[in-house]
KETI-601694 format. One record per residue (C-alpha): residue number from 1; residue in three letters; chain; x, y, z. Coordinates in Angstrom, 1 decimal. Example, Ala and Ser with C-alpha at 12.3 -4.5 7.8 and 13.67 -1.06 7.14 Angstrom:
2
   seq   type   mol        u        v        w
     1    ALA     A     12.3     -4.5      7.8
     2    SER     A     13.7     -1.1      7.1
***
This chain:
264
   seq   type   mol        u        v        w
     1    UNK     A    -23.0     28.5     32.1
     2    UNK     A    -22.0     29.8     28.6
     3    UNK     A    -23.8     33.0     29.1
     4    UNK     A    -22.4     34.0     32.4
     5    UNK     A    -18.7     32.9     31.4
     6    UNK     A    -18.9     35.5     28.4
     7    UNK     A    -20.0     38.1     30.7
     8    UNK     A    -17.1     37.6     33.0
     9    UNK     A    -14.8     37.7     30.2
    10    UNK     A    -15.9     40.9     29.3
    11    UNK     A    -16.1     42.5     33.0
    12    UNK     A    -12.7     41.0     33.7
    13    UNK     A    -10.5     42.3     30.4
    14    UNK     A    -10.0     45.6     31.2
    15    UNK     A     -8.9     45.2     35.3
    16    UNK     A     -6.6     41.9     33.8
    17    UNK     A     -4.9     44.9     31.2
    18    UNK     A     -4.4     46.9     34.0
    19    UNK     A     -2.5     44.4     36.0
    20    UNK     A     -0.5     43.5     32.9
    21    UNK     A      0.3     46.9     32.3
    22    UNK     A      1.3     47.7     35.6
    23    UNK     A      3.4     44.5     36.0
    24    UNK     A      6.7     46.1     34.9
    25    UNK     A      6.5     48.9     37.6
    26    UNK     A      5.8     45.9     40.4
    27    UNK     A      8.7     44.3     39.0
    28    UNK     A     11.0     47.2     39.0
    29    UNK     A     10.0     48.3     42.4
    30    UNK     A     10.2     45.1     43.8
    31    UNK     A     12.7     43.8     42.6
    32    UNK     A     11.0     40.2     41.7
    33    UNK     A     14.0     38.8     40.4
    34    UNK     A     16.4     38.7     43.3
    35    UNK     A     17.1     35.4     44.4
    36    UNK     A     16.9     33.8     40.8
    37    UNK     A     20.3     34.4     39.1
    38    UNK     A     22.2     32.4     42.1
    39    UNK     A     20.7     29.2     40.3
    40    UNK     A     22.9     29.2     37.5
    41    UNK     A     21.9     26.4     35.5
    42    UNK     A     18.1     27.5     35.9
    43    UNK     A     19.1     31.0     33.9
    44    UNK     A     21.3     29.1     31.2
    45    UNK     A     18.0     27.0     30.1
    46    UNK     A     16.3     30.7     29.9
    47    UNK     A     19.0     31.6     27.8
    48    UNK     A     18.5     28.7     25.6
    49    UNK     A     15.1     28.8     25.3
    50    UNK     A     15.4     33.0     24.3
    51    UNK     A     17.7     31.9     21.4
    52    UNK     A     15.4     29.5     20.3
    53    UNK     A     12.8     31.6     20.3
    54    UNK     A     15.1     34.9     18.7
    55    UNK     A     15.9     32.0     15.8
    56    UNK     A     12.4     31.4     14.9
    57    UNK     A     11.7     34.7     14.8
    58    UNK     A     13.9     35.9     12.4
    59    UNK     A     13.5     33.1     10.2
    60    UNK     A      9.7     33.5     10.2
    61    UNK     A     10.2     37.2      9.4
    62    UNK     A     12.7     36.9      6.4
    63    UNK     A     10.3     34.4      5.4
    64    UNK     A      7.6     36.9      5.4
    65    UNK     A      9.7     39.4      3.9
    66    UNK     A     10.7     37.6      0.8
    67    UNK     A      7.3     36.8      0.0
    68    UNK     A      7.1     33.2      1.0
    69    UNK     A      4.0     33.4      2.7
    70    UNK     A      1.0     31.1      0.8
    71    UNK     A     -1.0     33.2     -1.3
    72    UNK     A     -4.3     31.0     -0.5
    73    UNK     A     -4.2     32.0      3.0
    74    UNK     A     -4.6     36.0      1.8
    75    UNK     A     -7.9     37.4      3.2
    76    UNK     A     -9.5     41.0      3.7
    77    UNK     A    -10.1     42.9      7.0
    78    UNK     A    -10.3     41.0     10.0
    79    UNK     A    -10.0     37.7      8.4
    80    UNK     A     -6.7     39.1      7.4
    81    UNK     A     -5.4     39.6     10.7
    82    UNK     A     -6.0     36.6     12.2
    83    UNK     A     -5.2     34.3      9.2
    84    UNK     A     -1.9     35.6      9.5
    85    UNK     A     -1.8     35.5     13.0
    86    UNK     A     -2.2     31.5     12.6
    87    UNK     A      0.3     31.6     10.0
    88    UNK     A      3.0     33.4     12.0
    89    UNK     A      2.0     31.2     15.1
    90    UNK     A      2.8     27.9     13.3
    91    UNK     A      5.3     28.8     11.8
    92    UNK     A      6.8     30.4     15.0
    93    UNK     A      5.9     26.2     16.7
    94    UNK     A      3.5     28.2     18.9
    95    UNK     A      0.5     26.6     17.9
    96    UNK     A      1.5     23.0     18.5
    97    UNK     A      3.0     21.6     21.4
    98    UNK     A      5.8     23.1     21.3
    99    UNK     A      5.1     26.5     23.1
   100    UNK     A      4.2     24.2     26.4
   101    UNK     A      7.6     23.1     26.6
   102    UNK     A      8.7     26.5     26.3
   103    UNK     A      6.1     26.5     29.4
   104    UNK     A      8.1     24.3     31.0
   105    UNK     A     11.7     24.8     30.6
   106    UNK     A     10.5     28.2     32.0
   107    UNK     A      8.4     27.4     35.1
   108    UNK     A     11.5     27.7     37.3
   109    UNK     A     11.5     31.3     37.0
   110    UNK     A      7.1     31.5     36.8
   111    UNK     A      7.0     30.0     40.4
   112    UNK     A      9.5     32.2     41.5
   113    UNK     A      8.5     35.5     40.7
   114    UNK     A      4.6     34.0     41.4
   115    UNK     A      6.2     33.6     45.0
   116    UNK     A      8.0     36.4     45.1
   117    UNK     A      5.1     38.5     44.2
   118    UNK     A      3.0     37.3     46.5
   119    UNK     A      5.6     37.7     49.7
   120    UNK     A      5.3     41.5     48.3
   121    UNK     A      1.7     41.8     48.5
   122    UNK     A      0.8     39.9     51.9
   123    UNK     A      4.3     41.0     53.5
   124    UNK     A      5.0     37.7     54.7
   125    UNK     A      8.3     35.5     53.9
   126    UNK     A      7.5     32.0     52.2
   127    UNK     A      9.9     30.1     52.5
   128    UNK     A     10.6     27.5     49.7
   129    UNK     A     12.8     24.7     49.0
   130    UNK     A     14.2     22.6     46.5
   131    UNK     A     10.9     20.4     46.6
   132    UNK     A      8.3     23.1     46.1
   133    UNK     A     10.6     23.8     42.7
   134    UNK     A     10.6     20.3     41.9
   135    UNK     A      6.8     20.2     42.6
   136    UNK     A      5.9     23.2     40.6
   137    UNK     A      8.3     21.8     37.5
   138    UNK     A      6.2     18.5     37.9
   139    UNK     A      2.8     20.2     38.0
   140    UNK     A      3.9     22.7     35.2
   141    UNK     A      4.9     19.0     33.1
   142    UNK     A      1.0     17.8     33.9
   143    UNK     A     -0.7     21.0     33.4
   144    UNK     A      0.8     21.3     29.7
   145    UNK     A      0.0     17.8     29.3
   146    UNK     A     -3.1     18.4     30.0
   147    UNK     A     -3.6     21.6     28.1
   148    UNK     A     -2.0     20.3     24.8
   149    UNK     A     -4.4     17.8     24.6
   150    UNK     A     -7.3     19.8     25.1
   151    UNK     A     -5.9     22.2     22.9
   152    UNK     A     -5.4     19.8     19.9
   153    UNK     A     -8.9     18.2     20.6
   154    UNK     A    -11.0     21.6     20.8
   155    UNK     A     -9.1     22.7     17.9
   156    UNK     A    -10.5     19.7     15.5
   157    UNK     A    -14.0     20.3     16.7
   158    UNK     A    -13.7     23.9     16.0
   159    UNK     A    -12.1     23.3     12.7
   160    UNK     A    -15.2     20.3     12.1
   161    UNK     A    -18.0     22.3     14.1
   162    UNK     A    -17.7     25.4     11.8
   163    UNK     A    -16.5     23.6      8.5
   164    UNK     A    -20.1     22.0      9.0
   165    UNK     A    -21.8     25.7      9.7
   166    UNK     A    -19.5     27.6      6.5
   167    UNK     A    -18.2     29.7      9.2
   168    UNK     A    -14.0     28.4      9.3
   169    UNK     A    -12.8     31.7      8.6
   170    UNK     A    -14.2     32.2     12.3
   171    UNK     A    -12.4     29.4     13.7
   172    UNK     A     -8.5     31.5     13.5
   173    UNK     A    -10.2     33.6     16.0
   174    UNK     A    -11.8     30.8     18.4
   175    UNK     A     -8.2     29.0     18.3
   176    UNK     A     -6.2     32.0     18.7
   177    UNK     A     -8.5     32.7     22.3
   178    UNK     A     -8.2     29.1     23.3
   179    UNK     A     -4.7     29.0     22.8
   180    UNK     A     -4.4     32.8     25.1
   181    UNK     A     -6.7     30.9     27.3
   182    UNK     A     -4.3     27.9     27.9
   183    UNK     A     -1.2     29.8     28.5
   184    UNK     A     -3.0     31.8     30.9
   185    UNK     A     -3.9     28.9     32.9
   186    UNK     A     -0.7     28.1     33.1
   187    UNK     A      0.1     31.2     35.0
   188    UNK     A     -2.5     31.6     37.3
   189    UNK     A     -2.3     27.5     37.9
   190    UNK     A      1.2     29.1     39.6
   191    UNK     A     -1.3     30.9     42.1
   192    UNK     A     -3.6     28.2     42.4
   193    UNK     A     -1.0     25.7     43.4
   194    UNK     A      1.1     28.0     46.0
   195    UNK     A     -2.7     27.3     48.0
   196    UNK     A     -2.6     23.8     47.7
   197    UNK     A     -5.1     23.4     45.0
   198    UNK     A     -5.3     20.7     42.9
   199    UNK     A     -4.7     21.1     39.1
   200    UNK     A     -8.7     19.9     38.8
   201    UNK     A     -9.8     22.5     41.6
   202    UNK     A     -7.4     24.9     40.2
   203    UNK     A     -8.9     25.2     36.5
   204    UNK     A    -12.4     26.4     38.2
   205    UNK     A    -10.9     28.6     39.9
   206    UNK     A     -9.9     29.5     35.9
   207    UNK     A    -12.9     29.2     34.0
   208    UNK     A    -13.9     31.4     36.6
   209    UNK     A    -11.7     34.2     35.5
   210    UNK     A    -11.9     33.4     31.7
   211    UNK     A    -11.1     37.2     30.6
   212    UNK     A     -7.8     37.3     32.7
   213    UNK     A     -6.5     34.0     31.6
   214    UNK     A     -6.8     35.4     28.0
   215    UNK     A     -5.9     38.6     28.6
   216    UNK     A     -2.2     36.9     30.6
   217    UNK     A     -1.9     34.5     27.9
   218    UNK     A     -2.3     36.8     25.2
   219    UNK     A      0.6     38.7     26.7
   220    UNK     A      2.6     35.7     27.2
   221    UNK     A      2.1     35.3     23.5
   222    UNK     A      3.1     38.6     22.2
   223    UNK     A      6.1     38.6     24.5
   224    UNK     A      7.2     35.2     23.1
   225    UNK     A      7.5     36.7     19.6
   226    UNK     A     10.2     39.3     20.5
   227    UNK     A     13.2     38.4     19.7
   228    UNK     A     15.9     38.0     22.8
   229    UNK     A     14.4     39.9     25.7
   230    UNK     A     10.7     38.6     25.3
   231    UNK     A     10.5     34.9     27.0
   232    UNK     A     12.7     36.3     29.7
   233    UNK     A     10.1     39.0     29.9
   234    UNK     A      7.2     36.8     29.7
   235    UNK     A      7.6     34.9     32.9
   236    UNK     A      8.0     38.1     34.9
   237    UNK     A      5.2     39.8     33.7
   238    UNK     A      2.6     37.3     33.8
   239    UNK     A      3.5     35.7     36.7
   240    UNK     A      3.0     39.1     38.2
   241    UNK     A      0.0     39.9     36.5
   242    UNK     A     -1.9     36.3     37.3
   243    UNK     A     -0.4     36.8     41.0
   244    UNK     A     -1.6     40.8     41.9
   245    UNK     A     -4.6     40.2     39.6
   246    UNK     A     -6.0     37.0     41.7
   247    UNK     A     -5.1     38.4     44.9
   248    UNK     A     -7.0     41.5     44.5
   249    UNK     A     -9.9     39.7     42.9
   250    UNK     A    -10.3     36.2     44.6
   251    UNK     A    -11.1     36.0     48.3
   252    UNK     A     -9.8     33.3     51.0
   253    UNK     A    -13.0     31.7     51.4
   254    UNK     A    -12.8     31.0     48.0
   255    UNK     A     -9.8     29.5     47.7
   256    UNK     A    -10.2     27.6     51.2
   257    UNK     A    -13.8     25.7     49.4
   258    UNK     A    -11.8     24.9     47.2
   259    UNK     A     -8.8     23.4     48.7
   260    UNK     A    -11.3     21.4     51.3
   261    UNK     A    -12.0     19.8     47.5
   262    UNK     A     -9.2     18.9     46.8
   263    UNK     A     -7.8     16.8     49.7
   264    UNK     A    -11.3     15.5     50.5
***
């Protein structure tokens, strides 16, 4: 199972980067974001959660700056790179918990560009209401949940697994594709659930497409870090990668098995 995951992560990198890439131009064209600002106090908790972010930020970065960054973490090459990748990510609350309720304060806008995107690319109106946004806030609550625990659980194996092996230098990179992996679950779950899977049916249909769920969560990542304009950029360009990416590469039979799973 191992062995064919890794190979799909590899085929599926490059047409995931192209989607991400290409997501800005969808959402210009498209106008994705129409629809959103009338609910007021949905864009005031984006706000909020952009000034949070901005503040961490800059304090990590003056941080940095000034030197305060532990010397025993210093490393050459690679090792380098992702050592103080985990540093900034910690420091940034990224690595914990806390980037899930970022997740959350910001599904609101996820589900609606994920809809949005998807009434551009079959050219059919889907309507929604009230519910379906209270639903998808609900789901996003259980999926990070669920993803924070799995998170913090893989992440002490790791950390044991390769303590055992004198490999941990290793493990900053295993953790740093888990964590992509997670928060690209949490975009294409969007996808998953606008079909009526369930959150169980819905993280096959993820393993499945390893490589893009990295690739989207990696992106989501990034655009966390940037100060201001980045976590209202995130939601918009993942959502819309995860949505044009699936629909070009997952078929309706597919996603019909596996929603005869779920209510079975």
């Amino acid at each position: 199972m191992w062995s064919s995951a890794i190979v799909r992560f590899i085929e599926q990198l490059f047409p995931a980067l192209r989607h991400t890439t290409g997501a800005y131009g969808f959402i210009r064209q498209n106008r994705v974001w129409e629809g959103y600002m009338r609910h007021t106090w949905i864009s005031k908790i984006t706000v909020l959660v952009a000034v949070i972010l901005s503040f961490q930020f800059f304090r990590v970065m003056i941080n940095l700056l000034t030197g305060a960054y532990p010397k025993e973490e210093a490393g050459t090459g690679l090792m380098t790179f992702f050592t103080g990748f985990e540093h900034l990510s910690n420091r940034m609350l990224l690595s914990g918990g806390i980037k899930y309720i970022y997740l959350i304060l910001l599904e609101m806008m996820i589900f609606h560009v994920s809809v949005k995107t998807l009434e551009v690319l079959t050219g059919k109106e889907i309507p929604t209401t009230l519910n379906q946004f209270i639903d998808a806030q609900v789901r996003m609550i259980k999926v990070s949940i669920r993803n924070w625990i799995f998170e913090l659980l893989c992440t002490i194996l790791i950390a044991i697994a390769l303590g055992i092996l004198g490999l941990s230098s290793v493990k900053y990179i295993l953790i740093g594709l888990l964590q992509f992996y997670l928060l690209g679950f949490a975009f294409i779950d969007n996808y998953s659930e606008m079909f009526g899977l369930s959150i169980k049916m819905s993280s096959r249909l993820v393993f499945k497409h390893i490589g893009a769920a990295v690739v989207i969560g990696l992106t989501a990542y990034v655009l966390f870090m940037i100060p201001g304009v980045g976590p209202i950029l995130a939601p918009f360009i993942c959502a819309v990668a995860a949505t044009t990416y699936l629909y070009k590469n997952e078929t309706l039979e597919e996603f019909t098995v596996l929603h005869n799973e779920t209510i079975q």
